[in-house]
C-alpha positions as CSV (number, residue, x, y, z in Angstrom):
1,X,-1.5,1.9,3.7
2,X,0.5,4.2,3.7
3,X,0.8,8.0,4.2
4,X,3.6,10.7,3.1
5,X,3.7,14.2,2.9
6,X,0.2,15.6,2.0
7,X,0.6,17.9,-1.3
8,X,-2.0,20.7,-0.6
9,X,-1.5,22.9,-3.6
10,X,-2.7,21.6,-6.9
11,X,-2.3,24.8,-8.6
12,X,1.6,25.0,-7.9
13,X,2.2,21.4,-9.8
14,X,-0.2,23.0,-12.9
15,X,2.0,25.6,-13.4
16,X,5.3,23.6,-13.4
17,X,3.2,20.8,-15.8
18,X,4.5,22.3,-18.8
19,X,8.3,22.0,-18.3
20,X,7.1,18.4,-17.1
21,X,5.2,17.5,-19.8
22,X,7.6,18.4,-21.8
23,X,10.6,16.2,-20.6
24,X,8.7,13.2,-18.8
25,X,8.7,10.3,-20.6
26,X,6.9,6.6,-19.5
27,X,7.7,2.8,-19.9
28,X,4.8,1.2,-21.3
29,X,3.7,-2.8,-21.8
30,X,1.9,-3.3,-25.0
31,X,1.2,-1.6,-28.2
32,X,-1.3,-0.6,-31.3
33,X,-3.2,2.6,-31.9
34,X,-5.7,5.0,-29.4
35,X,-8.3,2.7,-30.6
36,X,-7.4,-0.8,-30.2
37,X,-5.4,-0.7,-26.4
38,X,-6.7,0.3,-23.1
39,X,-4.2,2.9,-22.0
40,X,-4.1,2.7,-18.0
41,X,-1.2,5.3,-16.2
42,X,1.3,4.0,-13.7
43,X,2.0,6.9,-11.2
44,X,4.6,4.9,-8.9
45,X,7.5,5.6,-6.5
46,X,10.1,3.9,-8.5
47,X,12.8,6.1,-6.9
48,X,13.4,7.8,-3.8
49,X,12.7,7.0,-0.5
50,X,9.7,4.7,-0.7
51,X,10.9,2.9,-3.9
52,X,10.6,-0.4,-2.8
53,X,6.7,-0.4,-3.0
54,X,6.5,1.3,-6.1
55,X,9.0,-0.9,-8.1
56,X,7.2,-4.2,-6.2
57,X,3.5,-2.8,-7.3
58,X,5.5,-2.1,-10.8
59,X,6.2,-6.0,-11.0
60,X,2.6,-7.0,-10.0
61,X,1.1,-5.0,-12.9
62,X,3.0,-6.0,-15.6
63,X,2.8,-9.9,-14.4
64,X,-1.2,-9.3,-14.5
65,X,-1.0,-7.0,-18.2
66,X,1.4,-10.0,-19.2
67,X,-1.5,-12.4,-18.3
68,X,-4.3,-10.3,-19.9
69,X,-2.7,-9.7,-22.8
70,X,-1.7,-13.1,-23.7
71,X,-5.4,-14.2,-23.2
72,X,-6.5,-11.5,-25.6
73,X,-6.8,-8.7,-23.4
74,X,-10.1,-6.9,-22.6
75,X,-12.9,-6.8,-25.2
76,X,-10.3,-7.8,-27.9
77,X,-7.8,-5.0,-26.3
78,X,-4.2,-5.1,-25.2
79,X,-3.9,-3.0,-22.3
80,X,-0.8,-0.8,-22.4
81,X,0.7,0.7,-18.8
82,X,1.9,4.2,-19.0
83,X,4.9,4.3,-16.3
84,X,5.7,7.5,-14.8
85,X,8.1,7.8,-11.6
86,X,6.7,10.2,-8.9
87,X,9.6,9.8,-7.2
88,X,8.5,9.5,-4.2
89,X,7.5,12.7,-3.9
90,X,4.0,14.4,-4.1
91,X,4.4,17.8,-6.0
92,X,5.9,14.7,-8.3
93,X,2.9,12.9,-7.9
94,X,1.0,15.7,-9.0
95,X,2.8,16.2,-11.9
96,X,2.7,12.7,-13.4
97,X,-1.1,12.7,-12.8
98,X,-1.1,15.7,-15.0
99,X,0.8,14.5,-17.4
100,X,-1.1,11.1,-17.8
101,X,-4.4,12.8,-17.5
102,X,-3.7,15.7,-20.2
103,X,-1.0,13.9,-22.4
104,X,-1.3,10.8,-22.2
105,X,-5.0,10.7,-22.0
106,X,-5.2,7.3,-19.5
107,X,-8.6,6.1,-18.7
108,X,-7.1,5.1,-15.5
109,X,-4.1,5.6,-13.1
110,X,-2.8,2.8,-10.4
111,X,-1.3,4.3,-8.1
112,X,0.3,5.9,-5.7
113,X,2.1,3.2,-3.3
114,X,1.5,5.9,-0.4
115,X,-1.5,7.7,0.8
116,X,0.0,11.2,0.5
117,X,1.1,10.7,-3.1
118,X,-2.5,9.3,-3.8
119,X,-4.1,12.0,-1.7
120,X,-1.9,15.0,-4.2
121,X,-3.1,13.4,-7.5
122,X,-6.9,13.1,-6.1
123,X,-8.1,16.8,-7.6
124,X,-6.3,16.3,-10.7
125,X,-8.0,12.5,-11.4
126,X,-11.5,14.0,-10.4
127,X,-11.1,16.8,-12.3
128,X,-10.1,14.9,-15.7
129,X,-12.6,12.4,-14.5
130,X,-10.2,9.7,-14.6
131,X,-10.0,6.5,-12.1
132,X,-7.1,6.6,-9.7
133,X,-6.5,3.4,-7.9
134,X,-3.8,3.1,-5.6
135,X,-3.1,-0.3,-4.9
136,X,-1.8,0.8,-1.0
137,X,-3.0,3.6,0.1
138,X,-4.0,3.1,3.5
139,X,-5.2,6.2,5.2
140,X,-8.5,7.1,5.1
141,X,-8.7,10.4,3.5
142,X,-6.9,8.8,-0.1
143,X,-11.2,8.5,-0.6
144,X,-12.7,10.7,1.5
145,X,-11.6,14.2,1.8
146,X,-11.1,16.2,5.2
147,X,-15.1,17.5,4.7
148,X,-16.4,14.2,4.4
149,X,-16.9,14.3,1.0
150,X,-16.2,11.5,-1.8
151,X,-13.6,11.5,-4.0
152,X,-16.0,10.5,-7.0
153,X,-13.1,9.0,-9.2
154,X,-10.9,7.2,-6.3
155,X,-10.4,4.3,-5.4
156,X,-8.2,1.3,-3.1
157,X,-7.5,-1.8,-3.6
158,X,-6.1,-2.0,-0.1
159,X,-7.8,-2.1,3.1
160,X,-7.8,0.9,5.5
161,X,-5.7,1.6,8.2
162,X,-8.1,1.4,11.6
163,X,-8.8,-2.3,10.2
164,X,-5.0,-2.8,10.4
165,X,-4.3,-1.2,13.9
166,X,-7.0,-3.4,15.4
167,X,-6.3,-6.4,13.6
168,X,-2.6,-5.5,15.3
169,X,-4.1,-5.0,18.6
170,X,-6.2,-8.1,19.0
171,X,-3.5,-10.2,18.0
172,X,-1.3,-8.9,20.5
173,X,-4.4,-8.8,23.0
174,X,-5.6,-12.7,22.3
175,X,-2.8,-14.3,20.8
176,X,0.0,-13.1,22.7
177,X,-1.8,-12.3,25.8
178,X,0.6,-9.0,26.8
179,X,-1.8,-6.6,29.0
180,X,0.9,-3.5,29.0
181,X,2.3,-2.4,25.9
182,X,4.5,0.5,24.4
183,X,3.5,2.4,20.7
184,X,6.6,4.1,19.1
185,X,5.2,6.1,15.6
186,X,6.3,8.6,13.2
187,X,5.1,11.6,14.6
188,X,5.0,13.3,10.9
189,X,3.6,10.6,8.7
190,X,-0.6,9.9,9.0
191,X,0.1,6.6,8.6
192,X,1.7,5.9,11.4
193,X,-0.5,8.1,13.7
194,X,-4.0,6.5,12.4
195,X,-2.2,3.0,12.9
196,X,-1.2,4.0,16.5
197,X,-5.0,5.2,17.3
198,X,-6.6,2.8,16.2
199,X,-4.2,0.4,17.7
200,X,-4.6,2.4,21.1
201,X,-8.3,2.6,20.9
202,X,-8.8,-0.9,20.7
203,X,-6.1,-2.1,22.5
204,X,-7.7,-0.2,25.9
205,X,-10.8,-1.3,24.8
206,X,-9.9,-4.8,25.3
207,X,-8.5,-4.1,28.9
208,X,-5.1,-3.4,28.3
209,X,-2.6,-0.7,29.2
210,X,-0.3,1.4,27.3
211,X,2.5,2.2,29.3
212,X,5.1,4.5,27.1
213,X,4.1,6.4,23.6
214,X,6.8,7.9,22.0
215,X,7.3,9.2,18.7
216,X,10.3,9.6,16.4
217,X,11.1,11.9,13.3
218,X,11.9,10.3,9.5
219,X,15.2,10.1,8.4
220,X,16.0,9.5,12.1
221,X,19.0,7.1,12.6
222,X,19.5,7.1,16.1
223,X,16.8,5.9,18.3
224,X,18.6,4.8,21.5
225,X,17.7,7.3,23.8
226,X,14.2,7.0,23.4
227,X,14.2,3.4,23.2
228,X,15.7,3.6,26.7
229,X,12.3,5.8,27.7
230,X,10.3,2.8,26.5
231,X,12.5,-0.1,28.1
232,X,12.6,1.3,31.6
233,X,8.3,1.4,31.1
234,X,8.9,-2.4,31.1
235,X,6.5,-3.3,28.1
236,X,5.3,-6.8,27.0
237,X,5.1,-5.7,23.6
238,X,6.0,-2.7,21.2
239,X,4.3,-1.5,18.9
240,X,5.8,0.5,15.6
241,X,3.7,1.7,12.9
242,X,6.1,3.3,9.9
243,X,8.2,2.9,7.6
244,X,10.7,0.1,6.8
245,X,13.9,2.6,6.2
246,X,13.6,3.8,10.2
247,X,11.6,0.8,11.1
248,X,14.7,-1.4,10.1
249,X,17.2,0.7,12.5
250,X,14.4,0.4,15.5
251,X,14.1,-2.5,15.1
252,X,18.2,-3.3,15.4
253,X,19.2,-0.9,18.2
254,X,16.2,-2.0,20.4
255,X,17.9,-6.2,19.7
256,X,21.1,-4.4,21.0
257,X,20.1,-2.6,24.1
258,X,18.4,-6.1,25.4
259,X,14.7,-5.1,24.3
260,X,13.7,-8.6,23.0
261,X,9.7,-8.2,24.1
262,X,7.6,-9.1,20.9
263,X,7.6,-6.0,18.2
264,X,5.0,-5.3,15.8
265,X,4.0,-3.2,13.0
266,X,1.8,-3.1,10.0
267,X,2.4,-3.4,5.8
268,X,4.7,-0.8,5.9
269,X,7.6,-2.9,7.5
270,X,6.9,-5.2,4.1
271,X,9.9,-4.8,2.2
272,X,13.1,-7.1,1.6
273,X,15.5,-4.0,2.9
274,X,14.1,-4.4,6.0
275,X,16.1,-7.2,6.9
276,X,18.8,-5.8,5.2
277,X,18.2,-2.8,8.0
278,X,17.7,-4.4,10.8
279,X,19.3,-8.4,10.2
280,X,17.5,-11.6,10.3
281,X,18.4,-12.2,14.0
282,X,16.7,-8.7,15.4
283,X,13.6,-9.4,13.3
284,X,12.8,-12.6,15.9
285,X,10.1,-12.5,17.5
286,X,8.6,-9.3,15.4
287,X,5.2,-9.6,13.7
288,X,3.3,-7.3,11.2
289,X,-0.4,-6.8,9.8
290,X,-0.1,-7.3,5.8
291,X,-2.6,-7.9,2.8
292,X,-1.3,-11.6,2.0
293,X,1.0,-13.7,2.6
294,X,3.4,-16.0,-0.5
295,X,3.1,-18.8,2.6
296,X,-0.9,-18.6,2.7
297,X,-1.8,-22.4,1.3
298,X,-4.8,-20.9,-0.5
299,X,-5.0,-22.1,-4.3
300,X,-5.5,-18.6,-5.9
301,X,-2.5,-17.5,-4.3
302,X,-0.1,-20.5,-4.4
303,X,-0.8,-20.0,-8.3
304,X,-0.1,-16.6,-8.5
305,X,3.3,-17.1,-6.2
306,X,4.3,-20.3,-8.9
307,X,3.4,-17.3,-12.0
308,X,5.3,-14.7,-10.3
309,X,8.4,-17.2,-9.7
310,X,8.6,-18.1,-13.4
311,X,8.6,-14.4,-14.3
312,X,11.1,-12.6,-11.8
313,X,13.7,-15.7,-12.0
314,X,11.7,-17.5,-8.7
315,X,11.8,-14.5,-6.2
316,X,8.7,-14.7,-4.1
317,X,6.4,-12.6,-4.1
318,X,5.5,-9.7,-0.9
319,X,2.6,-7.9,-0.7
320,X,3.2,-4.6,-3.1
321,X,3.5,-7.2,-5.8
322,X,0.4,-8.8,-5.0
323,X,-1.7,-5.7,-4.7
324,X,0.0,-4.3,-8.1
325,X,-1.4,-7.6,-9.8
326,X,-4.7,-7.1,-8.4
327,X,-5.0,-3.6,-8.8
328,X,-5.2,-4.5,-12.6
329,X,-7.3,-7.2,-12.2
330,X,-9.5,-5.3,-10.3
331,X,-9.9,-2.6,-13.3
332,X,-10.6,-5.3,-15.9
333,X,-13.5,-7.0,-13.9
334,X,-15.2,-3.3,-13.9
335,X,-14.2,-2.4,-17.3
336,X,-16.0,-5.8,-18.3
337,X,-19.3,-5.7,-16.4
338,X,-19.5,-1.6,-17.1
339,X,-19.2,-3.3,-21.3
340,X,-16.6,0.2,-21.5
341,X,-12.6,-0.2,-21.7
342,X,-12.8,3.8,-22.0
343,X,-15.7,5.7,-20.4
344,X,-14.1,6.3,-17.2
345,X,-17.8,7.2,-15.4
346,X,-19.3,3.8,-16.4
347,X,-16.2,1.9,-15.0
348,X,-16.5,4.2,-11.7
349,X,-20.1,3.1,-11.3
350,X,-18.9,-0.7,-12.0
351,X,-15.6,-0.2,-9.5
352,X,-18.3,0.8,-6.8
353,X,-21.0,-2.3,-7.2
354,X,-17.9,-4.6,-7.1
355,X,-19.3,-7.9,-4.7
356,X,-17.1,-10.5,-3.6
357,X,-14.5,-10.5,-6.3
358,X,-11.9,-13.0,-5.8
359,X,-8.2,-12.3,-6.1
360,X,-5.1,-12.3,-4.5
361,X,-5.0,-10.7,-1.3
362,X,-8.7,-11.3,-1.0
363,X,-12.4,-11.4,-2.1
364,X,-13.3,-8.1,-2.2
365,X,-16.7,-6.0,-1.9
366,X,-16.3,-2.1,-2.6
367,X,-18.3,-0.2,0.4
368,X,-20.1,3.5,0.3
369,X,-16.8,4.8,0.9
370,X,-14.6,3.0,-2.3
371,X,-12.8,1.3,0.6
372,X,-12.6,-2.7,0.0
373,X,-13.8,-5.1,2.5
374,X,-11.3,-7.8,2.6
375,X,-9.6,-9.9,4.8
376,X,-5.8,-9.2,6.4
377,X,-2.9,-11.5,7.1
378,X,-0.7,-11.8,10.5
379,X,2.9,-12.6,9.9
380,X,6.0,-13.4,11.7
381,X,9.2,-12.6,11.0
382,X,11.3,-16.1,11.5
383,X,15.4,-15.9,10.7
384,X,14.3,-13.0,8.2
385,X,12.0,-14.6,6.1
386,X,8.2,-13.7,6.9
387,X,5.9,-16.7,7.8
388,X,2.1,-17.1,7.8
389,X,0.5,-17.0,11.2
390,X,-3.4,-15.8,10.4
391,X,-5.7,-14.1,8.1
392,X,-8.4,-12.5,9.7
393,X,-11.9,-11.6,7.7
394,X,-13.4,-7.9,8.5
């Protein structure tokens, strides 16, 4: 889902790994020797910026290792999570993935919450022929590189975003029934621009109009005087791919200058300082595409809200958490059926023949690409808590 800052130069990050390597130490879940745990990297935004999804996807994992563990792991092994933060950052990113490839010697990495600080760890994980699974990358080119190619060793356990943006677009196109519409997107971030064409695309293609695009920097705080640009275009409907540390300020001063027309966006507006940002009251009437919902009555997940409950003092949980716990979950059903907890090429083959595996935010089949086919979730955002509306199968 989600799309930083590309890091482009693989070689800079190798040649400040030693200084890293030297002072970078992990959290870790489990124990034992090389030879009786499955050691599995966490390269996570656990500060910075974005450290909302990383410390959420943090939570999912060790709820899942908890589970695994407890039930006698995989092939009679404990798995043991190697934390590293990348700080939200991808020359960071880069270095972790270093680190966990050459020190630590993971046979796979979960992680990065973003795209971009998937996308600057991708050469490092093919290179050591190690899995990297980020749980939210979004963006197409986490798996495919800009020449088409594969990224052999990487995966998703997210969808992609042009399934988000049209999911976003159909809703607004059938449910709500608006026929003019305004797109307001980070002009820096991928994310945000691959939501808004897709979103665009099908939107049009359905017979509607877009009436205003505008774009906005991040670390913006002030968005008034282009919010007036899109409010004199008279829209039905805005839509706003990004982040929720802007999102949340949008979202506030459009409330205040009288712009109460339904606003959307997509998983990256999932985060509990969203409401913080932007107050319960603003967020009426606002909608977003997501992986699950904690309010979806579907068994598998009302258990896995009641497990997450009883281990984070009964705080509910969002999305990030739920594609952390599946992430893992996702890496011991391969590990399993590839009969390897530690050949990293046998549990790639396995991670692409996956075929409707049940879990969390969905039953999942792996296509040609390592993107999963899955279903996605519409909710709305009701006196700041988020509230099922949908799901809606590929």
């Amino acid at each position: 889902m989600l799309f930083k800052k590309k890091m482009t130069s693989v070689l800079l990050a190798s040649t400040l790994a030693a200084g890293f390597l030297a002072g970078c130490g992990g959290e870790s879940a489990g124990g034992g020797s090389k030879d009786d745990v499955i050691k599995i990297g966490a390269n996570l935004e656990l500060s910075g910026p974005v450290a909302s999804y990383g410390q959420g996807i943090a939570e999912g994992i060790d709820l899942a290792v908890d589970e695994i563990n407890e039930a006698g792991g995989i092939d009679g092994k404990d798995i043991k999570i190697v934390k590293v933060d990348n700080k939200s950052d991808g020359p960071e990113a880069t270095n972790a993935a270093i680190k966990l490839t050459e020190n630590d010697q993971v046979t796979a990495i979960i992680g990065s919450a973003t795209s971009g600080n998937t996308v600057a760890q991708a050469q490092v994980a093919n290179g050591a022929e190690t899995i990297l699974l980020s749980p939210s990358g979004t963006s197409p080119n986490v798996t495919i590189n800009e020449d088409g190619s594969l990224n052999e060793f990487v995966f998703r356990t997210s969808f992609i975003d042009p399934f988000q943006g049209t999911v976003a677009a159909n809703f607004a196109a059938g449910d709500l029934g608006v026929k003019n519409v305004a797109i307001f997107a980070d002009n820096a971030s991928d994310y945000a621009k691959g939501l808004a064409a897709s979103f665009k695309e099908t939107f049009e293609g359905a017979g509607g109009k877009v009436v205003a695009e505008e774009s906005y920097v991040a670390k913006d705080t002030d968005f008034r005087s282009t919010l007036t640009r899109i409010k004199s275009a008279n829209p039905e409907f805005i839509f706003i791919p990004g982040y929720y540390e802007e999102v949340g300020l949008i979202v506030k001063q459009a409330r205040e200058m009288g712009i109460d027309v339904p606003l959307m966006g997509a998983d990256g507006w999932d985060s509990p300082k969203l409401v913080e940002l932007a107050g319960a009251d603003a967020l009426n009437n606002t909608f977003i595409t997501n992986h699950y919902s904690s309010g979806d009555p579907d068994e598998k997940i009302q258990s896995f809200v009641k497990k997450f409950g009883e281990k984070y003092d009964g705080k509910s949980p969002d999305a990030f958490n739920a594609l952390g716990y599946d992430s893992v979950y996702l890496l011991k059903d391969a590990m399993e059926r590839a009969g390897d907890t530690s050949d990293a090429s046998k549990i790639k083959d396995a991670l692409a023949e996956t075929k409707d595996l049940s879990l969390v935010t969905g039953i999942v089949t792996v296509d040609e690409d390592h993107n999963p086919i899955k279903s996605a979730t519409v909710l709305e955002y009701k006196d700041g808590e988020q509230v099922f509306k949908s799901k809606v199968n590929p």
